[in-house]
C-alpha positions, 0 to 999 in steps of 0.5 A: 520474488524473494521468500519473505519471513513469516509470522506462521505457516500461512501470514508472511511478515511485512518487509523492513521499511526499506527500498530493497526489502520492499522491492524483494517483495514486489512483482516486476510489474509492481516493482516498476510502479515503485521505483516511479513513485521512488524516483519521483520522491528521491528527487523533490527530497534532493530539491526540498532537503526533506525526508519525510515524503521518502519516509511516507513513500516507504511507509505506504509501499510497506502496506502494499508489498505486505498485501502483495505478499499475502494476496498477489495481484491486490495493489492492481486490483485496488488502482482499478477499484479507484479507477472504476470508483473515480469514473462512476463516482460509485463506490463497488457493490459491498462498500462501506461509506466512511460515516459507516466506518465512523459510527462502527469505530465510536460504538466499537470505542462505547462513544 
Protein backbone atom coordinates (compact mmCIF):
# COMPACT_ATOMS: atom_id res chain seq x y z
CA UNK A 1 0.00 0.00 0.00
CA UNK A 2 1.05 3.16 -0.98
CA UNK A 3 1.40 6.27 2.08
CA UNK A 4 -1.87 8.09 1.78
CA UNK A 5 -2.07 11.97 2.53
CA UNK A 6 -3.22 12.76 5.75
CA UNK A 7 -5.51 15.18 7.91
CA UNK A 8 -3.09 14.83 11.06
CA UNK A 9 -0.52 12.54 12.45
CA UNK A 10 -3.07 9.93 13.33
CA UNK A 11 -6.22 10.29 10.50
CA UNK A 12 -5.29 9.46 6.74
CA UNK A 13 -7.30 11.24 4.43
CA UNK A 14 -9.70 9.38 2.24
CA UNK A 15 -8.52 8.54 -1.74
CA UNK A 16 -9.97 10.65 -4.70
CA UNK A 17 -12.90 8.69 -6.10
CA UNK A 18 -10.85 7.12 -8.63
CA UNK A 19 -9.74 3.46 -9.41
CA UNK A 20 -6.24 3.78 -9.07
CA UNK A 21 -6.24 6.21 -6.07
CA UNK A 22 -8.57 3.54 -4.24
CA UNK A 23 -6.75 0.41 -5.41
CA UNK A 24 -3.21 2.27 -4.02
CA UNK A 25 -4.91 1.88 -0.88
CA UNK A 26 -6.36 -1.54 -0.81
CA UNK A 27 -4.38 -4.56 0.45
CA UNK A 28 -4.01 -7.60 -2.59
CA UNK A 29 -6.51 -9.44 -0.86
CA UNK A 30 -8.90 -6.12 -0.96
CA UNK A 31 -7.71 -4.88 -4.04
CA UNK A 32 -9.05 -8.35 -5.86
CA UNK A 33 -12.44 -8.07 -4.24
CA UNK A 34 -12.58 -4.44 -6.11
CA UNK A 35 -11.36 -4.99 -9.27
CA UNK A 36 -14.41 -8.10 -9.24
CA UNK A 37 -16.71 -5.58 -8.27
CA UNK A 38 -14.79 -3.00 -11.04
CA UNK A 39 -14.99 -5.72 -13.72
CA UNK A 40 -18.44 -6.42 -13.28
CA UNK A 41 -19.63 -2.83 -13.05
CA UNK A 42 -17.41 -1.76 -16.23
CA UNK A 43 -19.15 -4.07 -18.03
CA UNK A 44 -23.31 -3.49 -17.46
CA UNK A 45 -22.08 0.25 -17.85
CA UNK A 46 -20.60 -0.77 -21.51
CA UNK A 47 -23.98 -2.58 -21.96
CA UNK A 48 -26.30 0.08 -20.44
CA UNK A 49 -24.22 3.23 -21.80
CA UNK A 50 -24.87 4.39 -17.71
CA UNK A 51 -22.19 5.61 -15.29
CA UNK A 52 -23.88 5.78 -12.40
CA UNK A 53 -23.49 2.47 -11.09
CA UNK A 54 -19.43 3.04 -11.82
CA UNK A 55 -19.84 6.33 -10.06
CA UNK A 56 -21.52 4.39 -6.91
CA UNK A 57 -19.13 1.59 -7.07
CA UNK A 58 -16.43 4.12 -6.63
CA UNK A 59 -18.21 6.03 -3.96
CA UNK A 60 -18.57 2.78 -1.92
CA UNK A 61 -14.86 1.56 -2.26
CA UNK A 62 -13.89 5.21 -1.41
CA UNK A 63 -15.44 4.23 2.14
CA UNK A 64 -13.87 1.05 2.30
CA UNK A 65 -10.33 1.90 1.19
CA UNK A 66 -10.58 5.05 3.81
CA UNK A 67 -11.54 2.27 6.51
CA UNK A 68 -8.94 -0.01 5.33
CA UNK A 69 -6.31 2.98 5.61
CA UNK A 70 -7.44 3.64 9.17
CA UNK A 71 -8.26 0.23 10.66
CA UNK A 72 -6.64 -2.52 8.12
CA UNK A 73 -8.47 -5.56 7.87
CA UNK A 74 -12.03 -3.82 8.74
CA UNK A 75 -13.86 -4.46 5.09
CA UNK A 76 -13.18 -8.52 5.93
CA UNK A 77 -14.37 -7.98 9.15
CA UNK A 78 -17.61 -6.15 8.04
CA UNK A 79 -18.35 -9.11 5.17
CA UNK A 80 -17.96 -11.80 8.06
CA UNK A 81 -20.14 -9.52 10.43
CA UNK A 82 -22.79 -9.77 7.41
CA UNK A 83 -22.21 -13.28 6.82
CA UNK A 84 -22.63 -14.35 10.41
CA UNK A 85 -25.53 -11.57 10.92
CA UNK A 86 -27.13 -13.40 7.48
CA UNK A 87 -26.69 -17.20 8.94
CA UNK A 88 -28.12 -16.52 12.54
CA UNK A 89 -30.72 -13.83 11.32
CA UNK A 90 -29.06 -12.20 14.71
CA UNK A 91 -27.47 -8.83 14.53
CA UNK A 92 -23.59 -9.02 16.84
CA UNK A 93 -23.85 -8.56 20.42
CA UNK A 94 -23.74 -4.48 20.78
CA UNK A 95 -25.94 -3.60 17.69
CA UNK A 96 -27.77 -0.98 17.34
CA UNK A 97 -31.35 -1.75 15.81
CA UNK A 98 -32.15 0.70 12.83
CA UNK A 99 -35.45 2.34 14.82
CA UNK A 100 -32.74 2.76 17.62
CA UNK A 101 -30.64 4.85 15.34
CA UNK A 102 -34.12 6.43 13.97
CA UNK A 103 -34.95 7.72 17.34
CA UNK A 104 -31.34 8.76 18.50
CA UNK A 105 -31.46 11.02 14.93
CA UNK A 106 -34.96 12.60 15.37
CA UNK A 107 -33.83 13.52 19.35
CA UNK A 108 -30.49 14.57 17.92
CA UNK A 109 -32.45 16.84 15.36
CA UNK A 110 -35.27 18.05 18.53
CA UNK A 111 -38.19 15.75 16.44
Amino acid sequence: MASPARLSHDEPLPPAADPVAIRRCLTPDVAAEFDREWETVLDRAKQTKDLSDIHDLLAKWRLFAHAELKEPGSYFRVLATAAHTAATGRAPAGSVSGDEIKELIRARLGR
